[in-house]
N, C-alpha and C positions, 0 to 999 in steps of 0.2 A: 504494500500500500504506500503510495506516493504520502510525502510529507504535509501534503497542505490540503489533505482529506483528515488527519489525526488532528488536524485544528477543530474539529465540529464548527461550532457559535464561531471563533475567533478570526471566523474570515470576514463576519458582518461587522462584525464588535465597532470599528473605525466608522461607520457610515452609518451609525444609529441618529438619529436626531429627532425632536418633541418640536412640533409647530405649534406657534401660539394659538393655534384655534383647538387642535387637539389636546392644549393641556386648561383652556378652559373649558371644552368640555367635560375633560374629566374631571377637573375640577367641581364643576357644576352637577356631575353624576357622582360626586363623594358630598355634596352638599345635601342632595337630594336623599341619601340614602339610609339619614339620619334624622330625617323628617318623621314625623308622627302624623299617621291619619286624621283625618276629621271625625270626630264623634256621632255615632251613628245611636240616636234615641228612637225610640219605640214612643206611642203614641199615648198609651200611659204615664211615663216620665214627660212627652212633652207638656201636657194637659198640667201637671203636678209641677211645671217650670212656668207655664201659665199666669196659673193660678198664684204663684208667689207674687209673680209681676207685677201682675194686677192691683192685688192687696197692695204693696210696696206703692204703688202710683199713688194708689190714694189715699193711702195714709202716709207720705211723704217719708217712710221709713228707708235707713239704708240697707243694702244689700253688700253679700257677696259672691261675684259672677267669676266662672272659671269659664272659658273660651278658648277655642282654636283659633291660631293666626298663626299661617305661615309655616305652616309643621310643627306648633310648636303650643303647649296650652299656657293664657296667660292669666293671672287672676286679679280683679280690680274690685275695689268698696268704691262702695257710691248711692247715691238716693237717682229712683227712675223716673226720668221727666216725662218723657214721651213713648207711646208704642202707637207701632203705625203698622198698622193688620193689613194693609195691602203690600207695602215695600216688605212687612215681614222682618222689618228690624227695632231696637228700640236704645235711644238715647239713656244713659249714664253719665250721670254727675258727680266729680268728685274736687268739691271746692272749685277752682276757675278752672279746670279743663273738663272735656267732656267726652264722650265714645260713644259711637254708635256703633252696635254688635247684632249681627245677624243673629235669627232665631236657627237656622242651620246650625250654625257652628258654637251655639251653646252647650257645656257639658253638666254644667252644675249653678244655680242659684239657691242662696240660702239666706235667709236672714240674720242679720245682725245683732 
């Protein structure tokens, strides 16, 4: 056997190169793959997430809401201004800033 068949890899080894589109992808495919799904509630719990809201609107009570964003769950106190049953989302107050969070991507409301 000729000598520069016992190299295996080492004949490539010199003319390996990473294009910057290929390492932001991979990049982006290691960013992705540490993500956490979206919360998937049953119609029970959502009714029972509800009903908190509700209550909380109108007795100006605050809350605490656990949500999906981004892969990732995040949890905010706040008293509930608004719920808008057509867009399906509802505004949180927490002193001068504020959030609007999908009812999709709700995992947990519970009272303060």
């Amino acid at each position: 056997m000729s000598e520069y068949l016992k190299r295996k890899n080492l004949l490539w080894e010199g003319s390996r190169f990473v294009l910057p589109e290929q390492k932001a992808a991979y990049l982006e495919h290691q960013a992705n793959q540490n993500k956490l799904p979206p919360p998937l509630l049953d119609d029970q719990a959502l009714m029972e997430i509800g009903m908190i809201v509700m209550d909380a609107l109108q007795r100006k009570q605050e809350v605490t809401v656990v949500y999906w964003d981004d892969g990732a769950y995040k949890e905010i106190n706040g008293v509930v201004d608004l719920v808008d049953h057509q867009l399906q989302h509802f505004k949180i107050s927490t002193g001068s800033d504020y959030e609007y969070i999908h009812i999709k991507y709700l995992k947990t409301v519970e009272r303060v």
